[in-house]
N, C-alpha and C positions, 0 to 999 in steps of 0.2 A: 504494500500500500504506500504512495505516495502521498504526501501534505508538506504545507510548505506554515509558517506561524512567521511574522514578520516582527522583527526586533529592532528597536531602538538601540541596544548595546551590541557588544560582540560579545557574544556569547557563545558556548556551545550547544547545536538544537541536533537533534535527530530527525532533517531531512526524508528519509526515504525509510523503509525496512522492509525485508522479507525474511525467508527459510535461509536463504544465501548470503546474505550482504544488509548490513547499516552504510547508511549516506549519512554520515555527523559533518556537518560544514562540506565542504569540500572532500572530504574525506571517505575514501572506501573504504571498509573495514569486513571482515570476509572472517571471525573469530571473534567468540566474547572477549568482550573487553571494558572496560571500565570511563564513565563519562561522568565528568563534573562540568561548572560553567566556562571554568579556566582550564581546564584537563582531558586530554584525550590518552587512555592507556591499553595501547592497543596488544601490548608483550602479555597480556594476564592470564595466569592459566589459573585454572582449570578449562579447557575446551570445551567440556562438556558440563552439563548443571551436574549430571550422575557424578561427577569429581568433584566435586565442591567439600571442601575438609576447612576447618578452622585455621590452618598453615597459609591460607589463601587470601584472610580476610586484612591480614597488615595493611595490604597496598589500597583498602578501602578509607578502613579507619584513621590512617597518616591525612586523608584530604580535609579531616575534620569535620564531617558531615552533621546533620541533622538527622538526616533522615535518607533510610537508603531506598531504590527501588529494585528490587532483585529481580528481573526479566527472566521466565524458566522454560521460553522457547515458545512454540506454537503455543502449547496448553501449559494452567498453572498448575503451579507442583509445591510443595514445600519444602525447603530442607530439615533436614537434621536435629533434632532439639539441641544437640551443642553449637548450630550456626548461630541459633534463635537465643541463646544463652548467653554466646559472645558479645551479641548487638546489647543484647537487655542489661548485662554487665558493663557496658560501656552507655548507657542511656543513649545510644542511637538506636530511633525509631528505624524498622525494618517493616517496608509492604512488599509482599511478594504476589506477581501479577504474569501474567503472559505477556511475551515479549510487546507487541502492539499496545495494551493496555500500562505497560512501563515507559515506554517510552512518550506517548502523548500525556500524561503523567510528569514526567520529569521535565520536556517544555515546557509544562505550566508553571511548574514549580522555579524554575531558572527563570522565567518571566517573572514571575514576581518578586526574584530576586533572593527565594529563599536557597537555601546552604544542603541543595541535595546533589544526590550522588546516585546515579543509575548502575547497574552492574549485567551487565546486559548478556543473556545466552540465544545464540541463534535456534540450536535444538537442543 
């Protein structure tokens, strides 16, 4: 699905998305990967949501979030109650949503200027 959300700042939006690929700015990205306003991190593993372990979560919690949006691909999934543990120990809100429902999500929330952080899996 394509959409397009027009910004006053420079920011980072999630452009485009499918099964294959996020369009953030300019930007192709073809693997999860991790999106703040100022931040695009595109190196982050786990590739898949099924990998997702607590060893993962540093390069989230370093951007200092509010509040994270965990994208778990076509359909929503949960993780782990020790993912869910990590966030709640650190008083970062965690929504976990399908990927499309994360990412128009995290627009809004970068539009209005608040302090989140997407985490994005393609499947």
């Amino acid at each position: 699905m394509k959409f397009t959300l027009e910004s006053s700042s420079r920011v980072n939006l999630v452009r485009a998305y499918s099964r294959a690929e996020l369009r953030i700015g300019e930007e192709h990205v073809r693997s999860s990967c991790i999106v703040a306003a100022d931040r695009l991190i595109t190196d982050w593993q786990p590739a898949r949501f099924e990998a997702l372990e607590p060893g993962h979560l540093p390069a989230i919690f370093q951007l200092e979030p509010e509040v994270v949006l965990l994208g778990t691909g076509e359909r929503q999934r949960f993780p782990p109650a020790q993912i869910r543990a990590a966030f709640a120990a650190r008083g970062v809100g965690l929504e976990v949503m399908d990927l499309g429902a994360a990412c128009r999500t995290y627009n809004i929330l970068v539009q209005e200027e608040r302090h989140a952080v997407a985490a994005l899996f393609l499947e």
